[in-house]
C-alpha positions in Angstrom: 0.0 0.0 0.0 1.3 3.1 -1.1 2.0 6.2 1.5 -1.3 8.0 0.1 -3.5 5.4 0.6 -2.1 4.0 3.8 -3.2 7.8 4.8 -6.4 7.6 3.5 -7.2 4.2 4.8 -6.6 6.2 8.0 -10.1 7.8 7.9 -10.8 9.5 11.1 -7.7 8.5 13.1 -6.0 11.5 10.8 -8.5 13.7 12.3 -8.0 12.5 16.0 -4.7 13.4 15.9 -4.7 16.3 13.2 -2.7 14.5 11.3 -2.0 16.4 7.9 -0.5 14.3 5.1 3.2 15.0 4.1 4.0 13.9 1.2 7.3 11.8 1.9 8.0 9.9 -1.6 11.1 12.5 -2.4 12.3 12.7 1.6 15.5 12.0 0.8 15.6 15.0 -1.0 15.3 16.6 2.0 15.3 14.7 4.8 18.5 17.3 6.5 16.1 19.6 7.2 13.5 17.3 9.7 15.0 17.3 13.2 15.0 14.8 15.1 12.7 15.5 18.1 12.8 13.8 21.8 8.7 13.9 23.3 9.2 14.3 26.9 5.6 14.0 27.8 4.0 12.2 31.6 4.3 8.6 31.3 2.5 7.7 34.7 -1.1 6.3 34.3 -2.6 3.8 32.7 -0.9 2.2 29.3 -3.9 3.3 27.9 -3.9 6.8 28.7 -0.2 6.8 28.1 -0.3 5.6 24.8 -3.0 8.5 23.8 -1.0 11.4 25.1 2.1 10.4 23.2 0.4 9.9 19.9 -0.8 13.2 20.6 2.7 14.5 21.1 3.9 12.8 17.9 1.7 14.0 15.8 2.3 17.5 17.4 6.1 17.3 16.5 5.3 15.6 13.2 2.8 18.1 11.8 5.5 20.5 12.2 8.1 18.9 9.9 9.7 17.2 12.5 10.5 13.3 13.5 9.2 12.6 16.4 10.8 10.5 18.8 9.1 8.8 21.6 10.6 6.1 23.2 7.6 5.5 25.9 5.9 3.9 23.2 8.0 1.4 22.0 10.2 0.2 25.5 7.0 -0.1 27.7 5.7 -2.6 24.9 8.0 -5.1 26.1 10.2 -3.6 29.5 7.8 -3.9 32.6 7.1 -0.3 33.9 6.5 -1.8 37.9 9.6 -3.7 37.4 12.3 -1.4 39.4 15.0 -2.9 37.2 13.2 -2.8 33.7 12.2 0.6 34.6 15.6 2.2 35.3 16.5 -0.1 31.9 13.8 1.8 30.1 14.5 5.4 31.2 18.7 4.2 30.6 17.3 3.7 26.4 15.1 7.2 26.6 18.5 8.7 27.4 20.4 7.2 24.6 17.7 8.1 21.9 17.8 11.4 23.5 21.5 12.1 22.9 21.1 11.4 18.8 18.1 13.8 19.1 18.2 17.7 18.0 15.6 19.2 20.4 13.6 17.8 23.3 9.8 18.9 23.5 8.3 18.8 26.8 4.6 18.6 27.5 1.6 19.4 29.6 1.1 22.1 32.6 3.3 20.0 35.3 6.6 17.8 35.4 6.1 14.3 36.2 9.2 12.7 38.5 10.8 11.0 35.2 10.4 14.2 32.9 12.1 16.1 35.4 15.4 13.4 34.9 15.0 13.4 31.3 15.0 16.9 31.0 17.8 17.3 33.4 19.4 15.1 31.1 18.6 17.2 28.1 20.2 20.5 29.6 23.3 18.9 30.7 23.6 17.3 27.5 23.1 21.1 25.7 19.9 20.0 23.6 17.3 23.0 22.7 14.4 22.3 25.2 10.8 23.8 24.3 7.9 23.4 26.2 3.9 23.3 25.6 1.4 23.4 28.1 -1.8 22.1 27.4 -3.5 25.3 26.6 -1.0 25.8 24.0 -1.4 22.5 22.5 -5.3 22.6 21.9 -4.8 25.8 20.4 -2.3 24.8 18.0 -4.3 21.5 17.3 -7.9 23.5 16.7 -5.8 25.9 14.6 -4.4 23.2 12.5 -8.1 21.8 12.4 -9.6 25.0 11.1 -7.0 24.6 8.5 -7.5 21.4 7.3 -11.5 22.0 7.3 -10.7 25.1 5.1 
C-alpha cells in the first residue's frame, strides 16, 4: 500500500490526531532539514492513557516537519514499567535516543518525576528544550483543524 493510501485508509484516526498528510516519496531529498525530536511527555497512568497522550505528542512534533521520537511507546511494549530494574532499563534507552536527538519537546502544565530526569538530562547534554502546556497544544491542534476544514 502506497503512503497515500495507507493515509487515506486512515479515515478518522487522521482527524483525531490532526494529522496532515506529508507527502514523503522524495524525503530523501530533504530529509536534513526534519530534526529529530525527543517527546518528553508524563508517562504515569494507565498504558492506555499513556499511549493517547504520546500519539498526541507525535503527531504535534510531526505536523510540524519534525520526526518525532518517543521512546515510551516502544520500550513499555516489552520492558515492565512496575519492574524497578526494567524501569531504570527503560528510562537508561530514553537517554540514549535522546542524545542522537536535536531538540527535546516537553509537554503538559506539570513535570512528572521522570520528565524532570529526562529533562535534566537534556540540559546537561546542551539540547534546545521547548515546552507546551496544554492550553497551547489545543490551540495549536484547533488551529491546525480549522485549516484542514478550510
Amino acid at each position: 500500500m502506497g503512503v497515500n493510501k495507507a493515509y487515506q485508509a486512515l479515515g478518522p484516526e487522521r482527524e483525531k490526531y490532526n494529522c496532515q498528510y506529508h507527502d514523503l516519496s522524495d524525503f530523501d531529498k530533504f530529509r536534513g532539514n526534519w530534526r529529530r525530536v525527543y517527546i518528553c511527555c508524563p508517562q504515569e497512568g494507565n498504558m492506555e492513557w499513556k499511549t493517547e497522550v504520546a500519539l498526541m505528542c507525535c503527531r504535534f512534533v510531526m505536523g510540524h516537519q519534525c520526526i518525532p521520537v518517543a521512546p515510551q511507546l516502544y520500550y513499555s511494549r516489552f520492558l515492565n514499567d512496575f519492574d524497578y530494574r526494567e524501569r531504570r532499563l527503560e528510562m537508561k534507552f530514553g537517554r540514549l535516543d535522546l542524545q542522537h536527538c536535536d531538540e527535546v519537546w516537553a509537554f503538559g502544565d506539570s513535570i512528572t518525576e521522570s520528565m524532570e530526569k529526562e529533562l535534566a538530562y537534556a540540559a546537561k547534554k546542551g539540547k534546545h528544550i521547548r515546552w507546551f502546556t496544554n492550553m497551547e497544544i489545543s490551540e495549536i491542534m484547533m488551529d491546525g483543524e480549522e485549516a484542514c476544514n478550510e
